[in-house]
N, C-alpha and C positions, 0 to 999 in steps of 0.2 A: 414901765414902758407902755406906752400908749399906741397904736395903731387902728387904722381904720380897713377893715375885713370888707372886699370887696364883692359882686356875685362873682358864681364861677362863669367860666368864659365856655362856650359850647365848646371848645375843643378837650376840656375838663371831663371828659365823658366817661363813663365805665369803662365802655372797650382801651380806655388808655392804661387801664388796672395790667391788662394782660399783653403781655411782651409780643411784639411783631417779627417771625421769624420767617417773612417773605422772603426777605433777600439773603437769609443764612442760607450757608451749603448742605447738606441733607448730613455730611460729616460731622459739621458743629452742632448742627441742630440735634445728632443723638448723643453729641459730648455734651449737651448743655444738661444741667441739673433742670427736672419736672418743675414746671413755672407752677403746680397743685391746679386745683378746678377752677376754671373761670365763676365770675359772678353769676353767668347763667347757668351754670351747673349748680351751683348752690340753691340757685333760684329755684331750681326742677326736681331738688332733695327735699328745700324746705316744704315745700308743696306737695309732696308724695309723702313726706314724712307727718304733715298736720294732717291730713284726711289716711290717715290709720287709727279708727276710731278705739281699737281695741293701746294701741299704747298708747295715746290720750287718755283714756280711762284708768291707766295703771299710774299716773302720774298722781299722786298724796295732794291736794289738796288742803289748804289752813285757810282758816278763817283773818289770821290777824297780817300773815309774812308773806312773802311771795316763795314756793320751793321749786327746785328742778333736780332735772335727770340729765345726765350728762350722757350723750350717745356717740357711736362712731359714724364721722359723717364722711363723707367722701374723699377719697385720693391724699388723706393726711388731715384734713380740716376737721373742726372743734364743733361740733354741734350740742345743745344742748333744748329740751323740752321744758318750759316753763310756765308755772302756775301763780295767776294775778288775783290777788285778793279785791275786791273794790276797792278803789279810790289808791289804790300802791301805783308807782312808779320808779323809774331808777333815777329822774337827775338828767342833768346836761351831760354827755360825756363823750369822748369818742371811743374806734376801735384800736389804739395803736398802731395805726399803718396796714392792719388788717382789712380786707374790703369782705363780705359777706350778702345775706340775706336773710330777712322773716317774713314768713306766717304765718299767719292767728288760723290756730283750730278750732276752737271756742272763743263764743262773746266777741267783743270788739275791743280795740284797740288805738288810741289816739298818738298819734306820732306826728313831732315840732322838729324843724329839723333847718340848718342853714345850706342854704344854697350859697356856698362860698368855701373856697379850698384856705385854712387858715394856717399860719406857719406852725409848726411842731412845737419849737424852742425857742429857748429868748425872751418869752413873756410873762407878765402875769396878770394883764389886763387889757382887755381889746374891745374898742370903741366899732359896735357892727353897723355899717352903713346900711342905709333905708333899701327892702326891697329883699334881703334874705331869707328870710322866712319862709317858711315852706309847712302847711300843716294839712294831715291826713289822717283821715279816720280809715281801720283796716279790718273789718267786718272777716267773719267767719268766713276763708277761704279765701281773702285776699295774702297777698304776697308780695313782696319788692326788694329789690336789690339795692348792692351800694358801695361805693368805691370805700378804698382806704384813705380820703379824706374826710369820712362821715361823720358829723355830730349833730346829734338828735336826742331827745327825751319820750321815753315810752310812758305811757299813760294808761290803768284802767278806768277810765272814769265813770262808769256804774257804779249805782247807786248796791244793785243786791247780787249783782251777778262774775262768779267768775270770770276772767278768760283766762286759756292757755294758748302758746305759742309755741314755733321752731323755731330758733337761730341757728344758722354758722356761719363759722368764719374759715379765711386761710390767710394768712397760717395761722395756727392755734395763736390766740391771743397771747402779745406779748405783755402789753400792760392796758390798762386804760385808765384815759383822765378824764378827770372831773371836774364839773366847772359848776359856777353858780351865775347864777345872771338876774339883771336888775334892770330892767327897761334896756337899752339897746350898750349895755357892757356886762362883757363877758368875764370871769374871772376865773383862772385856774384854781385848783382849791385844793387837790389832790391826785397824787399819781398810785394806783395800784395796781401791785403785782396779785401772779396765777395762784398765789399761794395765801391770797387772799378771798377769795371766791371758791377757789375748791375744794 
């Protein structure tokens, strides 16, 4: 199946991650299950959590692999502290429906990412229309958020230098996919589960 992955449309926005409960009654709204931390709450853990230079410094470090630490991060979400060898990467991938945040405590960090909400299911090849693209470099003490349609590739691209970073997510990651991509097509390539990472 072939499809053509559109941008997202402004109304596509973080704040659509987290549920509106203007118009609930103050009764439903405490029968409802904890919708967990907004994207801006993650945003203000990852960032409080990368400038704590002393558990940055406790993070193992490798010359050849990327390693991490997995922490407890806010109101139920998955945090984890990660160590970038030069030149590592993870790959095209998303979060599973999870929406999250990073930032780089050390070194920098080059993030590709689409701007465009793409279907979950049903595919295994997707033609991305011109103009998705989205790339950032995220230097020591930047930070960004990001809804549960995210797909992006993280990058160290230094030549001698590590970086480390924070992520989390909510809810804790249920899978993520994998993708490879070839000039402007996308392919799925692989689905992995938590109990393959942890």
């Amino acid at each position: 199946m072939s499809v053509s992955a559109s941008p997202a449309s402004p109304a596509s926005s973080l704040s659509d991650s987290v549920p509106a409960s203007a118009s609930a009654s103050p009764d439903a709204a405490a029968a409802a299950p904890s919708a967990g931390p907004s994207p801006a709450e993650l945003l203000a853990f990852v960032r409080t959590t990368a400038a704590d230079h002393e558990l940055v410094a406790s993070l193992p470090l490798d010359p050849e692999g990327r390693t991490w630490i997995r922490l407890d991060g806010p109101a139920g979400s998955e945090a984890w502290l990660i160590g970038w060898p030069p030149g590592t990467g993870t790959g095209w991938h998303d979060h599973g429906g999870s929406h999250g945040a990073l930032a780089t405590a050390a070194g920098a960090l080059t993030e590709d990412s689409l701007a465009a909400r793409l279907p979950t299911e049903g595919w295994k090849t997707l033609e991305l229309a011109e103009g998705v693209d989205r790339h950032r470099v995220l230097d020591t003490g930047d930070a960004r958020a990001f809804g549960e349609h995210h797909v992006h590739e993280v990058r160290n691209e230094s030549d001698g230098a590590h970086a480390v970073s924070v992520h989390a997510y909510y809810p804790p990651l249920p899978l993520m996919r994998r993708y490879s991509r070839t000039g402007s097509v996308l392919r799925l390539e692989e689905v992995e589960r938590p109990e393959e990472w942890q």
